[in-house]
Every structure is written in structure tokens, then in C-alpha cells.
TORDO-361131 format. One record per residue (C-alpha): x, y, z; residue number from 0. Coordinates in steps of 0.02 Angstrom, whole numbers, plus 50000, padded with zeros to 5 digits. Example, Ala and Ser with C-alpha at 12.3 -4.5 7.8 and 13.67 -1.06 7.14 Angstrom:
+-------+-------+-------+------+
!     u !     v !     w ! dogu !
+-------+-------+-------+------+
! 50615 ! 49775 ! 50390 !    0 !
! 50684 ! 49947 ! 50357 !    1 !
+-------+-------+-------+------+
This chain:
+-------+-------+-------+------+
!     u !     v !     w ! dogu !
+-------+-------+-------+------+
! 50000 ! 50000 ! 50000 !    0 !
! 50139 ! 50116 ! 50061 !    1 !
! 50247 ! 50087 ! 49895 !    2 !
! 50065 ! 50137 ! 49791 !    3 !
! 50072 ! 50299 ! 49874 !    4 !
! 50244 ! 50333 ! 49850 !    5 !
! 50242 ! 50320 ! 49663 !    6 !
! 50079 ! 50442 ! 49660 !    7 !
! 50164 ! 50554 ! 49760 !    8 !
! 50325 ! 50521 ! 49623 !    9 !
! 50226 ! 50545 ! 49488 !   10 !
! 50114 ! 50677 ! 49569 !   11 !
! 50285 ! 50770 ! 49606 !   12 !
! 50346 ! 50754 ! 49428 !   13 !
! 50211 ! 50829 ! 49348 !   14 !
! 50192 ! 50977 ! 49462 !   15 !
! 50371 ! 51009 ! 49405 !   16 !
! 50342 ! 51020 ! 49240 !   17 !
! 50192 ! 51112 ! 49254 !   18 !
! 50273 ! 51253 ! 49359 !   19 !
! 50433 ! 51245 ! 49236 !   20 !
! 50312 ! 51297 ! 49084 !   21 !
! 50270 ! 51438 ! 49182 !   22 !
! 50441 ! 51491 ! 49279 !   23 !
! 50441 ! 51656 ! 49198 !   24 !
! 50289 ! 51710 ! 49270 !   25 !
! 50347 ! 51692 ! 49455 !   26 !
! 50487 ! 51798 ! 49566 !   27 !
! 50650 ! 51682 ! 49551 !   28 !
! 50681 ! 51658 ! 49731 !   29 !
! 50482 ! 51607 ! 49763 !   30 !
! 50507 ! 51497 ! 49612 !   31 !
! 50669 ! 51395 ! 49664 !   32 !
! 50640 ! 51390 ! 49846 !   33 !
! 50454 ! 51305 ! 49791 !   34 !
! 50547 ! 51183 ! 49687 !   35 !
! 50669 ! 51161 ! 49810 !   36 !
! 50498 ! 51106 ! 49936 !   37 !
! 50439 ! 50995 ! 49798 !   38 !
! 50568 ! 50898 ! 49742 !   39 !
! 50632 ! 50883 ! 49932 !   40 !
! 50457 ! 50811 ! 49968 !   41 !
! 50489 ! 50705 ! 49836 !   42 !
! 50660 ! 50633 ! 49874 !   43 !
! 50565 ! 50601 ! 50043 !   44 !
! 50448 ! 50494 ! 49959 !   45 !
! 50579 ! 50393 ! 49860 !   46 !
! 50722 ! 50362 ! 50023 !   47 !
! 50593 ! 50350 ! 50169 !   48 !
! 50653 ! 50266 ! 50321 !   49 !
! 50642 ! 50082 ! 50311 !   50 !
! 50510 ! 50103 ! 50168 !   51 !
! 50641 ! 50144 ! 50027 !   52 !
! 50558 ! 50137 ! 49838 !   53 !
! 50685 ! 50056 ! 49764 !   54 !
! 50804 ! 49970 ! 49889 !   55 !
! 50706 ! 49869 ! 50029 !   56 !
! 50787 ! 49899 ! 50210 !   57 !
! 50892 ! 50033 ! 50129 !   58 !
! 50864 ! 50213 ! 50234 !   59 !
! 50909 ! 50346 ! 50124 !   60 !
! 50917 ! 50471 ! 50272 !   61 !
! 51013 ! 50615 ! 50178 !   62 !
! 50826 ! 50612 ! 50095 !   63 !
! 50749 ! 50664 ! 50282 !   64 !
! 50599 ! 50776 ! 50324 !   65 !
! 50711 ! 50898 ! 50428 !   66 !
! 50749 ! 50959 ! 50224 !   67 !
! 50563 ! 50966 ! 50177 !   68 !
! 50561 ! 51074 ! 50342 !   69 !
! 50699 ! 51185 ! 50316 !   70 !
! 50641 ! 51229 ! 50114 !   71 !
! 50460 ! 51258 ! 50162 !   72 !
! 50500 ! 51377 ! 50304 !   73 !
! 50633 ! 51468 ! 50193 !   74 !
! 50504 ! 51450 ! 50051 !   75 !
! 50360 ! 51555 ! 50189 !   76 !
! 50498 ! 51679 ! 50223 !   77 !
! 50512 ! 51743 ! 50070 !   78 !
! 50329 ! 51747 ! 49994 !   79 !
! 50298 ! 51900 ! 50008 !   80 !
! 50469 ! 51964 ! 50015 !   81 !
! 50515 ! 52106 ! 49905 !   82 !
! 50680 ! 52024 ! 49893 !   83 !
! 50704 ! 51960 ! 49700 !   84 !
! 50878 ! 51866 ! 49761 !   85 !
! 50889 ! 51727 ! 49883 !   86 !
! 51015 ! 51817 ! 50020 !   87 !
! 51160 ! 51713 ! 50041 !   88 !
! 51144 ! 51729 ! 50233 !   89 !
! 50972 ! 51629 ! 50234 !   90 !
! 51127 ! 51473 ! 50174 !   91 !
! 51137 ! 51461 ! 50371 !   92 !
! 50945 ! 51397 ! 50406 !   93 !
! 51012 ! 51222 ! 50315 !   94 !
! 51140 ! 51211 ! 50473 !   95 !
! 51020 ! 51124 ! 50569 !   96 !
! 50986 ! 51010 ! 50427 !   97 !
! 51171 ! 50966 ! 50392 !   98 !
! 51198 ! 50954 ! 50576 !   99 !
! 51027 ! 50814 ! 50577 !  100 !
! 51117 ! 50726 ! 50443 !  101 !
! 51285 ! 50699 ! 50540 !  102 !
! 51210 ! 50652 ! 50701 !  103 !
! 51126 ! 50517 ! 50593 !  104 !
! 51258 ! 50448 ! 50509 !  105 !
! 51354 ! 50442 ! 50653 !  106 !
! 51233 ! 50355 ! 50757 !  107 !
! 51228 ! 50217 ! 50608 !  108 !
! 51399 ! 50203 ! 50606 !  109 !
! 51476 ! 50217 ! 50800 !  110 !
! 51402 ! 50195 ! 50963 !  111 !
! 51377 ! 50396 ! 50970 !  112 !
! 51171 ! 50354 ! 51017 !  113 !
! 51227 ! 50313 ! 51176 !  114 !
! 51322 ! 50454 ! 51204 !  115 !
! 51230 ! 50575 ! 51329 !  116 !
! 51285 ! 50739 ! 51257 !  117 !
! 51264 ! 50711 ! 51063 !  118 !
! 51081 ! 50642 ! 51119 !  119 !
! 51061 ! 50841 ! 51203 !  120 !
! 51141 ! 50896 ! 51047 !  121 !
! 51033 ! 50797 ! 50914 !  122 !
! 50885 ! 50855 ! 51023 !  123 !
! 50933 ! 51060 ! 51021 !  124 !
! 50946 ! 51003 ! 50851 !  125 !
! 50759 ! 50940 ! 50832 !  126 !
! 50706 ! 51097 ! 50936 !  127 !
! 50782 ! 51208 ! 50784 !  128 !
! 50676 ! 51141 ! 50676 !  129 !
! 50499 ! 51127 ! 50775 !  130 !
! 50534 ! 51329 ! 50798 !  131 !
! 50549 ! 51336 ! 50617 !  132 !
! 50394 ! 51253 ! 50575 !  133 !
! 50284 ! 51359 ! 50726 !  134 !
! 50375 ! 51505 ! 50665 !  135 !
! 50320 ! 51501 ! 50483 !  136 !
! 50141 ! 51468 ! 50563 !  137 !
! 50155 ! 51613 ! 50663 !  138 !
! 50201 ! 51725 ! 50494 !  139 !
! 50061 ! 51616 ! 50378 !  140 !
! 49942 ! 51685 ! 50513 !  141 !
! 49983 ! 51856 ! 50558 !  142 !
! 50025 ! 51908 ! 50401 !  143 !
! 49878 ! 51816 ! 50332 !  144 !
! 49985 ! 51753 ! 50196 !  145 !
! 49900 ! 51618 ! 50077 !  146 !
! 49815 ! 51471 ! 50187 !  147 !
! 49850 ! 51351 ! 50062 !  148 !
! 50021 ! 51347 ! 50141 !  149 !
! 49949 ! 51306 ! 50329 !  150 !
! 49866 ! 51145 ! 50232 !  151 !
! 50022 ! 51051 ! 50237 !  152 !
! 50155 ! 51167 ! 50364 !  153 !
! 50008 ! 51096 ! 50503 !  154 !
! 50007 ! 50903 ! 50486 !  155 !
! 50183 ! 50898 ! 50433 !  156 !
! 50214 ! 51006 ! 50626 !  157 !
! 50101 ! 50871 ! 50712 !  158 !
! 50186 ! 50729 ! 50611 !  159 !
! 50360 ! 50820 ! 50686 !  160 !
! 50278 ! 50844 ! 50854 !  161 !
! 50228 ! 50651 ! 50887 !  162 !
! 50369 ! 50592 ! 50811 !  163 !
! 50487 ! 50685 ! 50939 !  164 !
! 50392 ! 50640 ! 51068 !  165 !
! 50394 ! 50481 ! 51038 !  166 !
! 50586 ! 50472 ! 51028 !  167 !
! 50616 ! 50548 ! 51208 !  168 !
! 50481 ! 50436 ! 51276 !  169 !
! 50517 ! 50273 ! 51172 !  170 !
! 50709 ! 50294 ! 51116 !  171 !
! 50602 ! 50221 ! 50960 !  172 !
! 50620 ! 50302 ! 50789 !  173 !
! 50452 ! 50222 ! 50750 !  174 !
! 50322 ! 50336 ! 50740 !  175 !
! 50158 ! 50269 ! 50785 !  176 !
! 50027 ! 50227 ! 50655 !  177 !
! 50183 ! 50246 ! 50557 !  178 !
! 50137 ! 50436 ! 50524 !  179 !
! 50323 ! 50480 ! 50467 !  180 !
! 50269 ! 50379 ! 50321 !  181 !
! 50091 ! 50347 ! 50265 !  182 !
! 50063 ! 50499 ! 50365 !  183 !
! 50196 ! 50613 ! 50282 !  184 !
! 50185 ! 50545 ! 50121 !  185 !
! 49980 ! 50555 ! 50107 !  186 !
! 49999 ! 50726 ! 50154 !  187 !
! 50109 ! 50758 ! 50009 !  188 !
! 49998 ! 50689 ! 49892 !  189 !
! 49872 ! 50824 ! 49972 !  190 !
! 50002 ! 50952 ! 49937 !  191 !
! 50035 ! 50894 ! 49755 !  192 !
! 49852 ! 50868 ! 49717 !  193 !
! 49790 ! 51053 ! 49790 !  194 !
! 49926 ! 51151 ! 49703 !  195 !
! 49892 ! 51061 ! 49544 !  196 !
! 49702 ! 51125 ! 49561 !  197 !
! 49753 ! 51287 ! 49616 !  198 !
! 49890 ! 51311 ! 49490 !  199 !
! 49726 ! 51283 ! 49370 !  200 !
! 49593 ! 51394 ! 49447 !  201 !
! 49690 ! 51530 ! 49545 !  202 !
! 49883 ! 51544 ! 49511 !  203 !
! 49913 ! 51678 ! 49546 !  204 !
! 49898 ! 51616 ! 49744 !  205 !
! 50016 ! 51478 ! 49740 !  206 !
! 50175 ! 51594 ! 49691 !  207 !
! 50190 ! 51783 ! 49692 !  208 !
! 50198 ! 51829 ! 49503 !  209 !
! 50362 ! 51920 ! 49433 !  210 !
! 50357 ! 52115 ! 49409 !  211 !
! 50357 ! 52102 ! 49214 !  212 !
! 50207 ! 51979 ! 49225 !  213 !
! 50129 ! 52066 ! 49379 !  214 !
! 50111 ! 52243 ! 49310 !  215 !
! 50049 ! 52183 ! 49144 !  216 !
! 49870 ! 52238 ! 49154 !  217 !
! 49920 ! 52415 ! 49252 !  218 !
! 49808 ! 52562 ! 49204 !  219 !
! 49969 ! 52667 ! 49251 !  220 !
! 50005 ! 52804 ! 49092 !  221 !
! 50157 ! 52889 ! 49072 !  222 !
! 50103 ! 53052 ! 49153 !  223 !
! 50060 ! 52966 ! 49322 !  224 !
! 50239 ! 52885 ! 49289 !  225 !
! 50347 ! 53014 ! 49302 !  226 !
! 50244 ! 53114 ! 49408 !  227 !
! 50272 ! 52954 ! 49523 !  228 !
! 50464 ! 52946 ! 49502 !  229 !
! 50475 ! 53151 ! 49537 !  230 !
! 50389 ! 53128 ! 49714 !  231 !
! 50478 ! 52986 ! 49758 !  232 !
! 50639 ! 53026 ! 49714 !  233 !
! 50609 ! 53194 ! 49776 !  234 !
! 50571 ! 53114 ! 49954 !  235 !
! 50752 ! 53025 ! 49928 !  236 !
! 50856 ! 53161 ! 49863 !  237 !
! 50779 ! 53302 ! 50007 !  238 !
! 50687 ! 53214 ! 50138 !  239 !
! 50830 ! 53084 ! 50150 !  240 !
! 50682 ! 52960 ! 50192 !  241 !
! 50814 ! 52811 ! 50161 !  242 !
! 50900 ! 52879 ! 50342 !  243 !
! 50740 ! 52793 ! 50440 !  244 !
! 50823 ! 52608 ! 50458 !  245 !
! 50625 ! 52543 ! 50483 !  246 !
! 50571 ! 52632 ! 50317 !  247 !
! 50457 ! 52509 ! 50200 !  248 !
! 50380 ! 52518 ! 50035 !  249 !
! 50197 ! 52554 ! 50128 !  250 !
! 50268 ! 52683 ! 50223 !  251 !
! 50326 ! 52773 ! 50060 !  252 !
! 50179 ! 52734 ! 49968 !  253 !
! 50083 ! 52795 ! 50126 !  254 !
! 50158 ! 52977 ! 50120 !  255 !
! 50173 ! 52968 ! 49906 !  256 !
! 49955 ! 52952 ! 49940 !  257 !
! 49975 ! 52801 ! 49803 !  258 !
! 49916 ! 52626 ! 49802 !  259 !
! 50083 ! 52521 ! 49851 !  260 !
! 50052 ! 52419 ! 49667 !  261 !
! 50096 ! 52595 ! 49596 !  262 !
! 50252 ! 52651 ! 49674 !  263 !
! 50307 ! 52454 ! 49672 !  264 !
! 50278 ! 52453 ! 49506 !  265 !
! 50377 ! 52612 ! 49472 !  266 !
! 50509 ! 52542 ! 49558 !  267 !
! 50534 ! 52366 ! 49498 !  268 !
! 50486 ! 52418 ! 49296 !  269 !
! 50513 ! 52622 ! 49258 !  270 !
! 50672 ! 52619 ! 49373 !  271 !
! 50737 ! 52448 ! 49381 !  272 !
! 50767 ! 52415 ! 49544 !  273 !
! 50677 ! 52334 ! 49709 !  274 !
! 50632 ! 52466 ! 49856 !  275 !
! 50758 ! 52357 ! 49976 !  276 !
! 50875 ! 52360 ! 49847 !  277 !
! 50867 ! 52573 ! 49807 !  278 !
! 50857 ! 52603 ! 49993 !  279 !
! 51011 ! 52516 ! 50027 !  280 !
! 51110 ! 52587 ! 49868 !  281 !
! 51065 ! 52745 ! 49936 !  282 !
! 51119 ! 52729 ! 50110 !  283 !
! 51289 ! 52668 ! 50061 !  284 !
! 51295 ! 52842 ! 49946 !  285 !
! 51268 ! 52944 ! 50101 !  286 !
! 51401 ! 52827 ! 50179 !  287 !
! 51528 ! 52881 ! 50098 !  288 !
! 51449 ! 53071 ! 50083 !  289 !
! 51462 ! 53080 ! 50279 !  290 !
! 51639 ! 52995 ! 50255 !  291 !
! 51717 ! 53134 ! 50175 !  292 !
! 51618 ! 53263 ! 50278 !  293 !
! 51716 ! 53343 ! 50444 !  294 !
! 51559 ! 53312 ! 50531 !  295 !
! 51563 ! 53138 ! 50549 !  296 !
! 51755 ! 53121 ! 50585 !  297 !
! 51751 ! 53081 ! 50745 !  298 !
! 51602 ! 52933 ! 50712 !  299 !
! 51670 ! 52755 ! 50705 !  300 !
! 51596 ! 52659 ! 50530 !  301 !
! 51465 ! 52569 ! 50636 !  302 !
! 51436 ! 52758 ! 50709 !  303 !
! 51400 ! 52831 ! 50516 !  304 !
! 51317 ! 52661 ! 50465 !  305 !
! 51183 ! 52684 ! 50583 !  306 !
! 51153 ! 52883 ! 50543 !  307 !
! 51124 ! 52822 ! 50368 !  308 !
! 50997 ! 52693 ! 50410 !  309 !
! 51094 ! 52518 ! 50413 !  310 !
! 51035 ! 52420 ! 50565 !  311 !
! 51178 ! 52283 ! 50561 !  312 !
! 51353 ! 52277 ! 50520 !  313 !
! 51340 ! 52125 ! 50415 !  314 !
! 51191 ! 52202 ! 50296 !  315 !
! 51320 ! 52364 ! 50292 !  316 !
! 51449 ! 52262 ! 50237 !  317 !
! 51349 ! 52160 ! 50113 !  318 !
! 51265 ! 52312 ! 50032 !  319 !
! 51425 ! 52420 ! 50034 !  320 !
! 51542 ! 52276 ! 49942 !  321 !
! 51391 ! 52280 ! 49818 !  322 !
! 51394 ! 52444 ! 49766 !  323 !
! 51592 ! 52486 ! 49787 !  324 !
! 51684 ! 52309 ! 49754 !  325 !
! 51765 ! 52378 ! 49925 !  326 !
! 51723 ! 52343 ! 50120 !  327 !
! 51690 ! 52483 ! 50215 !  328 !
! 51845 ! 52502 ! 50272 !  329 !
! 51938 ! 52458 ! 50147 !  330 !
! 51866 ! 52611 ! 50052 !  331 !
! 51891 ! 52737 ! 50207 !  332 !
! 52075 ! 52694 ! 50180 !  333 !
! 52092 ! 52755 ! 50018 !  334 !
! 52015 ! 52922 ! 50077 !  335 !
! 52146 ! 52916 ! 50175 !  336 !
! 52292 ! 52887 ! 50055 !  337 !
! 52218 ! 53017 ! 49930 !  338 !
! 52207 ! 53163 ! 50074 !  339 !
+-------+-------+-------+------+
């Protein structure tokens, strides 16, 4: 029975793929990948499962585990209503605890480390990684009522994780009852497959956020509205410094613009080329370097002028500024330096 649901779920999987791939252009990149990367993850799950392997009886594929199904879907949440167009290469670390889950377990099946009290904490602090994962990208689904197709398979794949741990402390059994990391797991994949299939048909627009080209399509903006757009806003840039406020969003702009946030997103991302995290940032790192070479900042440390400008953290600063010079931070201040 198991093996029957496995290859629908294969097939199921396969199909979805190639659906989605006839239509990559009309999605954001980073929504697009990080959704294949939940798919074909769910799939690889289906394929290696525990002691319930497709192709190899007895044979636990366990680099194939649910911690990556986790880790993709809560990465894939994050960013679905991002206005990021890149994955950040920071968001790399969230697969820690996954490549962390995979060496406990091949160490277990290969040395006597089970038994060992303080990689059993470990593997646990471990587990507790990824249950916050999961609640967190509950927590965001909810409050910032993303789509609810999403809770459909984030909440039995949580209580799957949930009775599976428990379990584990109070069995030191990896066998989950009813066998729910399997049929259980695996059924609700087929769910997954079969509802985004349907939805991909009748609404999809609400499985992935669309791309800006595709998105702004239908806009009734005219060219008049356009640059009368790109004035204000630009205008609240160039005097107003609004870029300086390190909370500042696109609704906040749009807010004091009196536009629709479509509009001045869609000014953005097709008349001037560029995300509104991505301009902010470009523009702090200008007045960076402004207050750099100004005497009134020369007794500020970099942190000191980074935070004037509207950077919260160093390592964003860094990032943005090696962007948009090819330099660190510091690196550039010494050539001031040098030249003076």
C-alpha cells in the first residue's frame, strides 16, 4: 500500500514540476526555486523513506529526511511575500540544522555515538531548531495572513514532527506510531501535490507571487502618472533623505506618496529597475561615503556613520556596501585616506 502511494506522490511530484517549469517566467526567482526546492525535497522524501525505501528494501536513504522538507518550506514562507528578487546568501545558514541532523545520523549508524549522553542533548537542540521553524512560519502564515494554502500542509507535517519527537524521548524508538512519518507524511504530500495542481489551474496567481514584468501587465498606470510618480519619490530620497529611517518600508513610502503600494512598486521594479530594499540600501551606502568625507562625521566610528544612514547591522552594511563599491567599508575609508 505504502509503495502505491509513493509512486503517486513520484509521479504527482513530477508533473507539478513540469507544470510550474512551463510557467517559471511568470513567478519571482527566489519564490520559484525555493518552491521547487519544497517539491522535489518532498519528493526525494517519498523515494528514500526510512525503512520504506522505493527502490532498495531495508535501505534508509536518510540524507533524503523531512528535517529538508522542513527547512525549504520555512525558507520558502519567508520569502513569499518578500520584496527580495535574490535569495540572500545569509538565509545558506537555516540548512545548518539540517546538515547538523544529517551527521548526528550517520554517526549514530555508524559508532556507538546514540549512547552518548551529550550528542543525544545535541541531536535534540537540534530537533528543537527545527519545531521553531515550523511554529514560526505558522506564526508568519497567520499574522501576516499570507496564503492558507500553505497552513494545509506546514500543520500536519508540525504534528507529524511533534509526535514523532515525542515519541523518541519517551520510546528511544524512531518508529512513529501509526507509522505517520510515512503513510502519514507521504499522504499529506499527495494532498500538497494534488491542491497546488488545482490551484495552479483555477487561481495561480495564489500559489506563487507573480514576477514584476508579468505582475504589472494589466496596470492602468500612463506615462504622466509615471513620472509624476518617480518626481515625488525621488524627491522624498534626494531632500527628505527618507532612506535615513532604518525601519522605512515600501507602505510607508507609498503611505506619504498618497499612492496605492502596486503603483510606486511598480515604478520601482519596471520604470526604474530596481527593488525598494535594493534602492534604499544603494542609497544609504551613497550617504556613507557622503558623511565619510564630511568633517562632521570624523570623529564617528563606521558602525557610528552606518547607523546615521539607516543600516541596522554591520553584516547588511557590509553586504550592501561591497555591492555597490567592490570595497568593504573600510577598505574604502583607507583610500580616503591615502588620497588626502
Amino acid at each position: 500500500m505504502l509503495k502505491t502511494i509513493q509512486i503517486v506522490a513520484l509521479l504527482q511530484g513530477v508533473f507539478l514540476l513540469f507544470i510550474l517549469f512551463k510557467r517559471k517566467q511568470e513567478y519571482k526567482k527566489v519564490n520559484f526555486w525555493l518552491f521547487l526546492g519544497c517539491i522535489i525535497s518532498v519528493m526525494l522524501y517519498a523515494i528514500g523513506d526510512d525503512d520504506y525505501n522505493l527502490f532498495v528494501d531495508n535501505s534508509n536513504w536518510f540524507l533524503f529526511h523531512d528535517t529538508l522538507i522542513i527547512t525549504f518550506f520555512f525558507l520558502f514562507v519567508r520569502y513569499y511575500e518578500s520584496d527580495e528578487n535574490e535569495f540572500n546568501k545569509k538565509d545558506f545558514w537555516f540548512f545548518t540544522p539540517y546538515v547538523l541532523k544529517i551527521l548526528f545520523q550517520t554517526l549514530d549508524n555508524y559508532t556507538t555515538l546514540r549512547e552518548n549522553t551529550g550528542a543525544i542533548i545535541a541531536n535534540e537542540v537540534v530537533e528543537l531548531g527545527f519545531l521553531t521553524m515550523l511554529l514560526y512560519a505558522i506564526y508568519d502564515i497567520v499574522k501576516k495572513k499570507k496564503e492558507k494554502w500553505l497552513l494545509a500542509f506546514i500543520i500536519p507535517l508540525t504534528v507529524i514532527f511533534i509526535i514523532d519527537e515525542f515519541t523518541y524521548l519517551l520510546s528511544n524508538s524512531n518508529d512513529s506510531p501509526f507509522f505517520l512519518d510515512s503513510y502519514g507524511l507521504i499522504l499529506a504530500s499527495v494532498f500538497l501535490f494534488y491542491y497546488v495542481l488545482y490551484k495552479l489551474i483555477i487561481a495561480p496567481k495564489d500559489v506563487l507571487p507573480k514576477s514584476d514584468d508579468s505582475k504589472y501587465k494589466t496596470s492602468n498606470l500612463n506615462t504622466s502618472k509615471i513620472e509624476g510618480y518617480k518626481k515625488e519619490f525621488q524627491r522624498l530620497m534626494n531632500e527628505e533623505k527618507l532612506f535615513k529611517d532604518s525601519n522605512i518600508t515600501v507602505n510607508d513610502v507609498a503611505r506619504r506618496m498618497a499612492i496605492p503600494r502596486q503603483h510606486l512598486s511598480e515604478v520601482l521594479n519596471v520604470h526604474l529597475k530596481t527593488g525598494f530594499q535594493d534602492y534604499i540600501n544603494k542609497r544609504r551606502a551613497e550617504e556613507f561615503v557622503e558623511c565619510l568625507k564630511s568633517n562632521a562625521y570624523v570623529n564617528y566610528t563606521i558602525m557610528g556613520i552606518a547607523n546615521e544612514v539607516g543600516f541596522k547591522s554591520k553584516s547588511s552594511f557590509n553586504t550592501t556596501f561591497k555591492k555597490v563599491y567592490g570595497v568593504t567599508p573600510s577598505q574604502y575609508k583607507k583610500t580616503l585616506t591615502t588620497s588626502s
